[in-house]
C-alpha positions in Angstrom: -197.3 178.6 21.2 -197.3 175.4 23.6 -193.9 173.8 23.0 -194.1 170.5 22.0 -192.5 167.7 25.0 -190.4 165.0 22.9 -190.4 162.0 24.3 -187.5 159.9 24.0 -187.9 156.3 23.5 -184.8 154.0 24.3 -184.2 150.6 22.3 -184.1 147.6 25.0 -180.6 145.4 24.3 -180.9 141.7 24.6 -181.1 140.3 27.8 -178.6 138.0 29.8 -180.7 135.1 29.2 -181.1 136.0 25.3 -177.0 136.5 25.4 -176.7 132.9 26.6 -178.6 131.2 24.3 -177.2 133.1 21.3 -173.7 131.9 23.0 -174.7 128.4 23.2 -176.5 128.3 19.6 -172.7 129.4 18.3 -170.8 127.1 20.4 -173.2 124.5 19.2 -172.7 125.7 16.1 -168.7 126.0 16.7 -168.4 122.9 18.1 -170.1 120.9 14.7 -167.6 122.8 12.5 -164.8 121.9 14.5 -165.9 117.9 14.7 -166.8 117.9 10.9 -163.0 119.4 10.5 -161.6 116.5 12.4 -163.8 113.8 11.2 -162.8 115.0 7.5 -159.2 115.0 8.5 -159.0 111.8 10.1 -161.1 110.4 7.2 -158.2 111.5 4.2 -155.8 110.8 6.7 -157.1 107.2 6.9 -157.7 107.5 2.7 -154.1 108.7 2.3 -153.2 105.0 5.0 -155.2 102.7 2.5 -154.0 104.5 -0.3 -150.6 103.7 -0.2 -151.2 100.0 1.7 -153.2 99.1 -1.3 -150.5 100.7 -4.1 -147.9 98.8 -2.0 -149.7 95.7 -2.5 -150.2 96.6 -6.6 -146.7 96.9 -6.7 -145.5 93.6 -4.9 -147.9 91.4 -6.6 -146.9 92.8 -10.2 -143.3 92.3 -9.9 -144.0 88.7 -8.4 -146.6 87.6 -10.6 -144.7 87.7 -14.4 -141.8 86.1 -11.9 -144.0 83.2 -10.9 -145.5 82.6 -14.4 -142.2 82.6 -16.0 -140.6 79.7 -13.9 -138.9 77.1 -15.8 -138.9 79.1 -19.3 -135.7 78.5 -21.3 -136.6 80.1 -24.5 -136.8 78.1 -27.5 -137.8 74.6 -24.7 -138.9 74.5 -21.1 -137.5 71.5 -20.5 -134.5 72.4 -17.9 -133.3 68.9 -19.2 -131.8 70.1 -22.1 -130.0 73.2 -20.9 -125.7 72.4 -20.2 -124.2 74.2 -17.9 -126.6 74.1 -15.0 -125.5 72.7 -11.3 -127.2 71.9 -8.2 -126.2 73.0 -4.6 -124.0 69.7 -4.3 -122.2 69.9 -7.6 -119.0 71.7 -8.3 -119.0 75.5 -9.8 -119.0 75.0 -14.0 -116.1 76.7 -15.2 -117.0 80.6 -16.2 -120.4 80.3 -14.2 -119.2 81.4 -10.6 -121.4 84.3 -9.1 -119.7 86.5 -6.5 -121.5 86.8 -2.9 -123.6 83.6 -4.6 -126.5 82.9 -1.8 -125.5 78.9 -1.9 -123.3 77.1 -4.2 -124.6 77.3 -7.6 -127.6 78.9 -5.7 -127.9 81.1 -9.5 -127.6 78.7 -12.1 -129.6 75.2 -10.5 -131.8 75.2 -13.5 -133.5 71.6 -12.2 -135.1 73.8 -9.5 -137.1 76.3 -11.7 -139.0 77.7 -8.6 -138.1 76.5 -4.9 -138.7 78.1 -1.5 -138.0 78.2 2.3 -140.6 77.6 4.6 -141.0 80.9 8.0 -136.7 81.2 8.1 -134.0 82.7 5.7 -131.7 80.0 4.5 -128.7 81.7 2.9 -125.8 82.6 4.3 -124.1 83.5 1.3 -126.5 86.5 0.8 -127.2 88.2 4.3 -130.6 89.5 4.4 -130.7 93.6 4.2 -131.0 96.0 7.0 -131.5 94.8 10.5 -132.5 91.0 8.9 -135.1 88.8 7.9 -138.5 89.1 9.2 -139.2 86.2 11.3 -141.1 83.4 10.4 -141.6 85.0 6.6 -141.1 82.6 3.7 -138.8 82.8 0.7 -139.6 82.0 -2.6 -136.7 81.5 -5.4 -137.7 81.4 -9.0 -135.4 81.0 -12.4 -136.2 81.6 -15.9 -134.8 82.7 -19.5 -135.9 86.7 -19.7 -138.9 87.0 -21.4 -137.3 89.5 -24.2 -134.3 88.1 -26.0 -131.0 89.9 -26.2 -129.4 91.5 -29.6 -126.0 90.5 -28.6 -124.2 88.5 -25.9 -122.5 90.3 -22.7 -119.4 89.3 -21.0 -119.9 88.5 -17.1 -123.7 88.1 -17.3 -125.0 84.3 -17.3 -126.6 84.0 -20.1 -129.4 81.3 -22.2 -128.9 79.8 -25.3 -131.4 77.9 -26.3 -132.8 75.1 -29.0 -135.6 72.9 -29.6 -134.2 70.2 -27.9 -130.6 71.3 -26.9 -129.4 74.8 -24.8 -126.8 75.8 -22.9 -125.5 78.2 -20.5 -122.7 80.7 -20.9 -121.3 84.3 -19.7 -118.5 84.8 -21.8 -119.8 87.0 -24.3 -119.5 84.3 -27.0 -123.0 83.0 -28.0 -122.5 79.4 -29.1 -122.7 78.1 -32.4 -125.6 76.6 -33.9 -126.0 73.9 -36.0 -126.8 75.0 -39.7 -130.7 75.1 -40.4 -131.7 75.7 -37.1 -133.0 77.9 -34.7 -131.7 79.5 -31.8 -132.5 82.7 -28.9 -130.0 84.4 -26.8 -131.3 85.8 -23.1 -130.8 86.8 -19.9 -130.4 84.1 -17.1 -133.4 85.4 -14.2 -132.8 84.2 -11.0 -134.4 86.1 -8.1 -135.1 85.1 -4.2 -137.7 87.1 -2.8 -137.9 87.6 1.1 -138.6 90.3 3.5 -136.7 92.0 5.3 -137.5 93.8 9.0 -136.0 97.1 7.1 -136.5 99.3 4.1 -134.2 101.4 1.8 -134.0 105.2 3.0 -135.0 106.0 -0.5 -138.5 105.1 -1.1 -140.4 105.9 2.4 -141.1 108.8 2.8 -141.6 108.8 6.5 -137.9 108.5 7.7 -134.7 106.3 7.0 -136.9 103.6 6.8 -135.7 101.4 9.5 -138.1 99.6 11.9 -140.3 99.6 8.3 -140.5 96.2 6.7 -140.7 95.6 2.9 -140.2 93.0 0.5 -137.1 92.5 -1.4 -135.0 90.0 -3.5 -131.6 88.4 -4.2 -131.3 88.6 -7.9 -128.5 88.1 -10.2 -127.3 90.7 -11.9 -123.9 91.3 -14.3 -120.7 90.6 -13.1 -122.2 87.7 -12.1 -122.9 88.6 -8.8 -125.9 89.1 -6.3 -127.4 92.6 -5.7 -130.1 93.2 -3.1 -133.1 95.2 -4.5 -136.2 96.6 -2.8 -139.2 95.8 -4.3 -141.5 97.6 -2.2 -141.9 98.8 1.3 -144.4 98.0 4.2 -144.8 94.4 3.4 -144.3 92.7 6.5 -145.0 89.1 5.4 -144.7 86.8 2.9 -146.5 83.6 2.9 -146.2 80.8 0.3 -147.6 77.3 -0.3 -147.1 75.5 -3.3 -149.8 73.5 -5.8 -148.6 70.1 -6.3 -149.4 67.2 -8.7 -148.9 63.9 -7.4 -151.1 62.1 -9.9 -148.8 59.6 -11.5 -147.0 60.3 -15.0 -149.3 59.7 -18.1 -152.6 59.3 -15.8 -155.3 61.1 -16.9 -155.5 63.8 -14.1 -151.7 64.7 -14.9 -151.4 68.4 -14.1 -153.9 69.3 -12.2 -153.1 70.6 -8.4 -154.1 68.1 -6.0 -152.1 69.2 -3.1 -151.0 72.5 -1.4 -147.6 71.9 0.6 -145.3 74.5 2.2 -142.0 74.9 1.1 -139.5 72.4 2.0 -142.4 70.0 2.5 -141.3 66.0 2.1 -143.0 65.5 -0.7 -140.6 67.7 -2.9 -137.8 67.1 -1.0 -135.0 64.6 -2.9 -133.4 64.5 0.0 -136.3 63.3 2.5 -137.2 59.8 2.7 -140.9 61.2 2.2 -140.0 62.3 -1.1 -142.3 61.8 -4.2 -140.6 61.8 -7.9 -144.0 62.1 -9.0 -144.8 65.3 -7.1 -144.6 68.9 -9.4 -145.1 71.8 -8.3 -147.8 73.3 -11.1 -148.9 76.2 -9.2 -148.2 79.0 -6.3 -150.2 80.5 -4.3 -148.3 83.8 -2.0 -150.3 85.7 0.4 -148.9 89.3 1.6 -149.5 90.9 4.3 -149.2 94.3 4.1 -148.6 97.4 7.1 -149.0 101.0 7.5 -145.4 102.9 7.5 -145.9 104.4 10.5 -148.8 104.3 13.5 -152.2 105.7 13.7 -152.7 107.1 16.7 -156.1 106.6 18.4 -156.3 103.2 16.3 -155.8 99.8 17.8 -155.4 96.6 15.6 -156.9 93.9 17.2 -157.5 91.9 14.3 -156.4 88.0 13.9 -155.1 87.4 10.5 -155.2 83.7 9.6 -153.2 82.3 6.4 -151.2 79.7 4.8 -149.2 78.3 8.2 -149.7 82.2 10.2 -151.9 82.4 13.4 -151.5 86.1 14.3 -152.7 88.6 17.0 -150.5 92.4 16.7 -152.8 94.6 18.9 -150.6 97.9 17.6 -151.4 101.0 16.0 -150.7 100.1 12.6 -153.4 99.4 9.6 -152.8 96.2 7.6 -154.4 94.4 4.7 -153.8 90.4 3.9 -154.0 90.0 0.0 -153.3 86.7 -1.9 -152.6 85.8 -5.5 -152.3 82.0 -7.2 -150.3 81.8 -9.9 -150.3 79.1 -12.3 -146.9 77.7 -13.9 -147.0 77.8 -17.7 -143.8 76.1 -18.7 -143.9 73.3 -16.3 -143.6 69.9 -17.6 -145.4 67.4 -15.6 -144.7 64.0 -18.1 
């Protein structure tokens, strides 16, 4: 019986030249999952930026709108003309209606100027700006108005509205005057706010540290007391801009009240106190660009952009996003006759 040979057969591996492509298909392969990665991470990270520029902006231009649309309401009249009590920077404090850490002398209750600003600068020394200071060259914008809702009942050390047809008055001693039999009255809160910016922010809000070095937009506004309290409206806004819409048509023309002007604040023109003033001039309408800034850098990103806006010709080249918005508001209770 022959006994049968066996041949044994080996199996050939791969060779060095198959092992380098398989090595360079994966680090192809490696290489596209790791770019997708970052790509996909830069791309929310960038999401996550705008994000919270854009709610930043949301924010600022809701609180200032119903601000700006409410200048120069008194409640049962908008004429300022008929409200006792009120004073101008010049006049002496009304008994009862002193505000402590006021920004200027009767800087809360000058009921003439329903909506006034300052042009690039921050003009009260009465009211030092928050944090490090203002942000140069920002504008401020003052506004003052009845509340919208009427109060239930009067309170003691808050400036208060009481208002008429054609009569009103204001008070903050808890004692809502007395009107005459068969007619109608409302009771509310005097709103007097000065919004600015300031080169700082609240540690409470930004979540990327104490918050200074990050800009944001606050106000002065008059709270009980009466006093001044600084409040933070929202962080990252590092400019405010503001022109105003003027009508300089004269009184009972036909194009009475409607904006053929836009001025800066503290222009001539509205100025009593310039010999380019205009007692026909009233402001009928505000327009308030924003400009608004990442909370901290991007790294790898460089902002070369040149923003261009009301009186602001500027050039950052930083590592910070930013996004210009802009709102016109029309004045509702602004009497141009």
């Amino acid at each position: 019986m022959k006994q049968r040979m066996r041949i044994l057969r080996t199996q050939p591996g791969m060779s060095l030249i198959e092992l380098m492509i398989s090595l360079l298909i994966g680090s192809i392969l490696m290489v596209g999952a790791v770019t997708i990665f970052v790509k996909s991470k830069d791309t929310y990270r960038l999401n996550e930026t705008m994000g919270r520029i854009q709610e930043n902006a949301r924010l600022a231009l809701a609180m200032l709108g119903p601000d700006m649309r409410l200048a120069s309401f008194w409640g049962r009249g908008s004429d300022a003309g008929v409200i006792a009590g009120g004073a101008g920077e010049t006049d002496v404090i009304p008994a009862g209606l002193a505000v402590a850490g006021s920004c200027r002398q009767n800087w809360a209750i000058d009921v003439d100027l329903a909506i006034e600003g300052a042009n690039n600068n921050f003009p009260y020394a009465g009211c030092p700006p928050f944090g490090s200071g203002a942000q140069p060259a920002s504008d401020v914008i003052v506004t003052r108005h009845a509340s919208s809702t009427p109060v239930a009942a009067a309170t003691a050390g808050r400036i208060q509205v009481f208002s008429m047809r054609m009569a009103g008055s204001l008070f903050a001693d808890g004692v809502i005057p007395v009107a005459p039999p068969g007619s109608t009255s409302r009771v509310a809160n005097l709103i007097t706010h000065a919004y600015y910016v300031s080169q700082d922010s609240g540690p409470g809000p930004v979540p990327f540290g104490s918050g200074v070095g990050v800009p944001s937009l606050r106000r002065k506004a008059l709270v009980p007391g009466p006093s001044v309290q600084d409040q933070e409206i929202s962080p990252g806004i590092e400019d405010l801009q503001v022109q105003f819409g003027l009508d300089t048509n004269i009184v009972g023309s036909a194009f009475r009240g409607s904006v053929n002007r836009w001025v800066d604040p503290g222009n001539p023109l509205i100025d009593p106190l310039s010999g380019g003033f205009n007692p026909n001039a009233k402001i009928v309408a505000v327009k308030i660009w924003l400009l608004i800034r990442a909370e901290r850098p991007e790294p790898g990103f460089t902002n070369t952009t040149n923003y261009v806006y009301a009186d602001q010709n500027v050039t950052f080249n930083d590592n910070f996003r930013r996004l210009l918005v802009s709102e016109t508001y029309q004045l509702r209770n602004t009497w141009v006759n």
